[in-house]
C-alpha positions in Angstrom: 0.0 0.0 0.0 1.3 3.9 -1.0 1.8 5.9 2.4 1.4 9.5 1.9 3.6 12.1 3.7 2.5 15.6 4.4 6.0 17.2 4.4 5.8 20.6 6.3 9.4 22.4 5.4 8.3 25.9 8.1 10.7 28.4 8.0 14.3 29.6 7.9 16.7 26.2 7.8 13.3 24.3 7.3 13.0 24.2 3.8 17.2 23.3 3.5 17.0 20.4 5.7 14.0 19.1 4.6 14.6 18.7 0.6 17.5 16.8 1.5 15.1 14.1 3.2 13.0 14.6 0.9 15.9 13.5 -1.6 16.4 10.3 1.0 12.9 9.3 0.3 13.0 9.6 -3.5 15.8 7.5 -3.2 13.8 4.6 -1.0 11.2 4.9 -3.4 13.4 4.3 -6.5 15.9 2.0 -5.7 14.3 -0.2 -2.8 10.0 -0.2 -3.9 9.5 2.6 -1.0 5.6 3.5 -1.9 5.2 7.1 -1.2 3.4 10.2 -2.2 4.3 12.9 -0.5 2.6 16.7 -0.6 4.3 19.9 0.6 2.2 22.4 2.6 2.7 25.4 4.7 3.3 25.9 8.2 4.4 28.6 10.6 5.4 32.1 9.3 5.3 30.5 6.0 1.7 29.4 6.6 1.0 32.7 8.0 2.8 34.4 4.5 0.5 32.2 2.7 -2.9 32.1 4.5 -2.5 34.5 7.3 -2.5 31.9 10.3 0.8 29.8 11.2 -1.7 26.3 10.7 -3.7 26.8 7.5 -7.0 24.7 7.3 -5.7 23.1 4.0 -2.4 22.1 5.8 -4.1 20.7 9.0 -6.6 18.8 6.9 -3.2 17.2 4.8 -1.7 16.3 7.8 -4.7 14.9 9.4 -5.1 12.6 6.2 -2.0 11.7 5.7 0.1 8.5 7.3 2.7 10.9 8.7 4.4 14.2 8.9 8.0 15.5 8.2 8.2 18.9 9.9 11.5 20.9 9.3 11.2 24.4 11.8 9.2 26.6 12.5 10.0 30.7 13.4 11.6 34.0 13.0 12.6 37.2 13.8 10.5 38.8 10.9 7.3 36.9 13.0 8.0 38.2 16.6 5.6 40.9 16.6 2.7 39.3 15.4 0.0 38.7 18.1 0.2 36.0 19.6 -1.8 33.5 18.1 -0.3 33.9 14.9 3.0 33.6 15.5 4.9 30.5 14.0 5.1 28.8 17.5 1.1 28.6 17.4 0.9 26.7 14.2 3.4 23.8 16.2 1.4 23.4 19.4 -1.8 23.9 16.9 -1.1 20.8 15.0 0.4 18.5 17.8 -2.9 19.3 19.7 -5.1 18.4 16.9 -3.9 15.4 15.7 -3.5 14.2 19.4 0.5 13.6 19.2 0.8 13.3 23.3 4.0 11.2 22.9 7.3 12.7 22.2 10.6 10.4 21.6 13.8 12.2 21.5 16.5 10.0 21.6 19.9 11.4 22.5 22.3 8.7 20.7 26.3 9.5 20.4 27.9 7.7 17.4 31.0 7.3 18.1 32.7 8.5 15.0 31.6 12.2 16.7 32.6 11.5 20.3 35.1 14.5 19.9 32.4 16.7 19.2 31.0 16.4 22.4 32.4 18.9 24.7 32.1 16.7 27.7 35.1 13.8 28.1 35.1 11.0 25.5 34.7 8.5 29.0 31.5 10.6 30.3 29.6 10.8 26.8 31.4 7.4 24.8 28.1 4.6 24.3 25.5 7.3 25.2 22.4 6.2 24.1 19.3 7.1 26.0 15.5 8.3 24.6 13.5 11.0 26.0 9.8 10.1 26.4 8.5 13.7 26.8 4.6 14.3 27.2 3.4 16.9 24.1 0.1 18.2 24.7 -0.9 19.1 28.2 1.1 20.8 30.9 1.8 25.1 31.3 1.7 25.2 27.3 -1.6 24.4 27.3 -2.8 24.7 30.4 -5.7 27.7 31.2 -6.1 29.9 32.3 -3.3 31.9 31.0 -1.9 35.6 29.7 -1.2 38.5 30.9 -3.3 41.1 32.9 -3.3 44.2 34.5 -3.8 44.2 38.5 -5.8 46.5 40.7 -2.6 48.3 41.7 -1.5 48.4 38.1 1.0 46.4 37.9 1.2 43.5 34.9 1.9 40.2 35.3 1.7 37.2 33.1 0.4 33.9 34.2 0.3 30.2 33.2 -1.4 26.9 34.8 0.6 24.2 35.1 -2.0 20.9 35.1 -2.7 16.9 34.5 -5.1 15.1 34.3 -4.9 11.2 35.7 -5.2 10.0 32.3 -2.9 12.3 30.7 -0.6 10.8 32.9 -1.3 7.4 32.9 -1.0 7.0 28.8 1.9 8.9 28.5 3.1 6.5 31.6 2.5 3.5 29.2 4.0 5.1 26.3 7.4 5.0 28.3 7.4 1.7 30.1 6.1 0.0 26.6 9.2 1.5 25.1 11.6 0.7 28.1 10.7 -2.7 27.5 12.1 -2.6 24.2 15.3 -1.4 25.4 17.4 -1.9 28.9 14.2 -2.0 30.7 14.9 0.8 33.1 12.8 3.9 33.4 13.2 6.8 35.3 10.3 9.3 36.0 11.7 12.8 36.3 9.2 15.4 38.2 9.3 17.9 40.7 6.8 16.7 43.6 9.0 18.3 46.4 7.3 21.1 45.4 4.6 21.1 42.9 1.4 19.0 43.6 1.0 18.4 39.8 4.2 16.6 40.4 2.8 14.7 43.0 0.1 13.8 41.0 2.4 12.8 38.2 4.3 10.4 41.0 1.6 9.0 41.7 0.3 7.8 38.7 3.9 6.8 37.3 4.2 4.3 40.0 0.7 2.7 39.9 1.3 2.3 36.2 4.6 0.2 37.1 2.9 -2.5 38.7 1.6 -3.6 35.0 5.4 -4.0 34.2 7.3 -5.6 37.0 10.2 -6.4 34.7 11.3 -2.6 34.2 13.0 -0.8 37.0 11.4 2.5 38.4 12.9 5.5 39.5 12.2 8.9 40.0 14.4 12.2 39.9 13.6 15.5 40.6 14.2 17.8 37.6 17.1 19.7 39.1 19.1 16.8 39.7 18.0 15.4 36.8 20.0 17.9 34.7 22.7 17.9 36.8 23.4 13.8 36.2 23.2 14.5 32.7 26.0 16.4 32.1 27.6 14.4 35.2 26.8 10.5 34.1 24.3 10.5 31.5 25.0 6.8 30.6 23.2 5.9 34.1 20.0 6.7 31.9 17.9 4.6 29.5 14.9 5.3 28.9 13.5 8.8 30.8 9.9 9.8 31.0 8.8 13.7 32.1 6.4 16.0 31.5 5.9 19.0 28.8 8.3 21.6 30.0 10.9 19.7 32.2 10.8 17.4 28.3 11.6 20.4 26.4 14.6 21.5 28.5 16.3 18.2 29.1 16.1 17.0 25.8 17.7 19.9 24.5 20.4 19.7 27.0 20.6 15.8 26.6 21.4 16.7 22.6 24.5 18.6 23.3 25.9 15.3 25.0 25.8 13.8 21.4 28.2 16.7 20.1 25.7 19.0 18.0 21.6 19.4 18.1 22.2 18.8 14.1 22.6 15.2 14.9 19.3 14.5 16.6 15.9 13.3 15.5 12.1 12.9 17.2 9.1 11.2 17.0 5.3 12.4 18.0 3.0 9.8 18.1 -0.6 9.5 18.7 -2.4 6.9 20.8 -2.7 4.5 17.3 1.1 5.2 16.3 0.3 7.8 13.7 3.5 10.1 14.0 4.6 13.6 13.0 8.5 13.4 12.7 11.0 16.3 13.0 14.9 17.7 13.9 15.2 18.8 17.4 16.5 21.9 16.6 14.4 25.2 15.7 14.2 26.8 12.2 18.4 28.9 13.1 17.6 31.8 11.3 20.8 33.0 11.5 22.2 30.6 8.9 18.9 30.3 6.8 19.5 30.2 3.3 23.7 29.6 3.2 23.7 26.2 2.4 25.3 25.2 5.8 22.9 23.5 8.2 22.5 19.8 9.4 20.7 17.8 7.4 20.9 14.5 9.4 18.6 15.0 12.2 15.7 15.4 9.7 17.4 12.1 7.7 17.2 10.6 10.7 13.4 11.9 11.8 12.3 9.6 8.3 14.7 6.3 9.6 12.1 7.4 13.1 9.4 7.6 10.8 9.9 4.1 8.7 10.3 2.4 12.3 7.5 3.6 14.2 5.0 4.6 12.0 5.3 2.8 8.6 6.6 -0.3 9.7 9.7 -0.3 7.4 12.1 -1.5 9.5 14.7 -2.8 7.1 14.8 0.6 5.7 15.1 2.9 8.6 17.9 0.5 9.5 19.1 1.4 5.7 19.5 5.4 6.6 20.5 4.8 9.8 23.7 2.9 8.5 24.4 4.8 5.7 24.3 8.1 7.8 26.8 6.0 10.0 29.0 5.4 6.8 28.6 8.8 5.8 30.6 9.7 9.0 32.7 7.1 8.7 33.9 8.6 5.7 34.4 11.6 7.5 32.1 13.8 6.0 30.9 17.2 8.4 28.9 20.0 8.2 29.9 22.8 10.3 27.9 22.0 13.6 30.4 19.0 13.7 33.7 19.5 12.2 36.7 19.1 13.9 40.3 19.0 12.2 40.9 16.2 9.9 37.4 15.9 8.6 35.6 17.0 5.3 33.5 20.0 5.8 30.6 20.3 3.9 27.3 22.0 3.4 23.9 21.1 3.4 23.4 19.5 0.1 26.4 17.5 0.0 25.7 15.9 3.1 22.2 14.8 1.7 24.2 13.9 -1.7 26.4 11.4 0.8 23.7 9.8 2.4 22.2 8.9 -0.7 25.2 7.9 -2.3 25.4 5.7 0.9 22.2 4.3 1.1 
């Protein structure tokens, strides 16, 4: 059967990044029977260019009927004073809140042809391989009420609610000890309930959930140590599970462990697997349009795409190695150069992989 692929490129590095995957894709489907269609449409400050809101209805209606999204960025500068709600950012929370993507995987995986890249020791970092199971849709991004308001003394101050409910909880719960049983079957719950009841809550449910799968290990960390052990002995880690914002800050911090945020893919998946697939790293508007940026992490959100959503495993192990060869061979775009390698841009990185596949 013929998947189709909305492919949302978004702004700034975006549309760079992207083609290259996109050029992965043509490859699968030439040389190795990969059925796919796939159809570009806006989003962010290009969907607001195009149809004045960062999520246009034709592009959320694409993605709701297609098998999966590639997402490249979203953002910049020439969007920051928009209101609010149409400002790139909006159309990303917009479309992982209607299609229901609670799920988040980020892995945080070192190859070890780029252990010098990481600017912790080659000892601390050398193996790393741990995945982030980050909860997408509920938390003080979404949570209400929220703004900004003007007191009866006249002084303005913004505010956001931080909430969960039980089930919110408990299915991203299950997410994370379903995929710690696929791996080193050890989880470890990262909250904050010294101090925040949500936390508490979030505890709670975490460890009820565990009793439906004796055969992982439990623990919990609060989120300030949490960071701290990263950058201290991330390897203790396998499989981590948090919430919405602690997610967003960890996994960005976990991706410098691996050397460059270039390097890293993620998955968000709905309760039936559906998935919308995308870098880590935001749309860097600073180097938008020189030919310069990391295309792998986006290569690699498609090998995340072909394993958890489409069911092509044999040929999300294909990119996977070839993106390893291509390393090998000692091919680097800036984010991950060192001496002695061969620098090179965005679409002769893609042109490797392909050439590797």
């Amino acid at each position: 059967m013929t998947k189709k692929i909305a492919v949302l490129p978004g702004d700034g590095i975006g549309q760079e990044i992207v083609a290259e995957a996109v050029k992965v894709m043509e490859a699968l489907k030439s040389r190795f029977g990969f059925r796919v269609e796939m159809e570009q449409a806006p989003i962010g400050g290009a969907g607001y260019d195009t149809a004045r809101h960062p999520l246009p209805e034709s592009t959320l209606r694409l993605a709701k009927a297609a098998d999966a999204v590639l997402l490249g960025a979203v953002g910049g500068p020439q969007y920051d004073a928009l209101p609010r709600e149409q400002r790139p950012e909006r159309g990303l929370l917009g479309i992982r809140s209607e299609l229901g993507l609670f799920s988040n995987l980020r892995p945080a995986l070192l190859y070890p042809q780029l252990v010098h890249a990481s600017t912790l020791k080659p000892e601390v970092v050398s193996g790393l391989d741990l995945m982030i199971v980050r909860e997408l849709t509920g938390s003080v991004y979404f949570g209400k009420p929220r703004g900004i308001r003007t007191r009866e003394d006249g002084v303005r101050e913004g505010f956001n609610t931080m909430i969960y409910s039980e089930p919110e909880v408990e299915r991203i719960a299950r997410s994370a000890f379903e995929i710690a049983m696929k791996r080193n079957r050890k989880l470890c719950s990262v909250d904050k309930a010294n101090v925040l009841e949500v936390s508490e809550l979030w505890r709670e449910v975490v460890i009820r959930v565990g009793k439906d799968y004796p055969k992982v290990e439990l623990s919990h960390m609060y989120v300030d140590n949490a960071a701290m052990q990263l950058v201290r002995a991330p390897k203790q880690f396998d499989v981590m599970v948090t919430d919405n914002m602690f997610g967003d800050i960890l996994s960005d911090q976990a991706s410098m462990l691996t050397g460059s945020i270039g390097m890293l893919p993620s998955a968000s998946l709905d309760k039936n697997g559906k998935g919308m697939y995308e870098p880590i790293h935001g749309s860097a508007p600073d180097i938008a349009g020189k030919g310069i940026a990391n295309p792998l992490a986006t290569i690699l959100s498609v090998a995340m795409m072909l394993r958890y959503t489409l069911n092509e495993i044999a040929l999300a192990d294909r990119i996977e190695q070839a993106v390893s060869r291509v390393l090998d061979q000692g091919y680097r775009t800036g984010d991950i150069w060192t001496e002695g390698t061969k620098k090179v841009g965005t679409k002769e990185m893609g042109d490797a992989v392909v050439a590797a596949l």
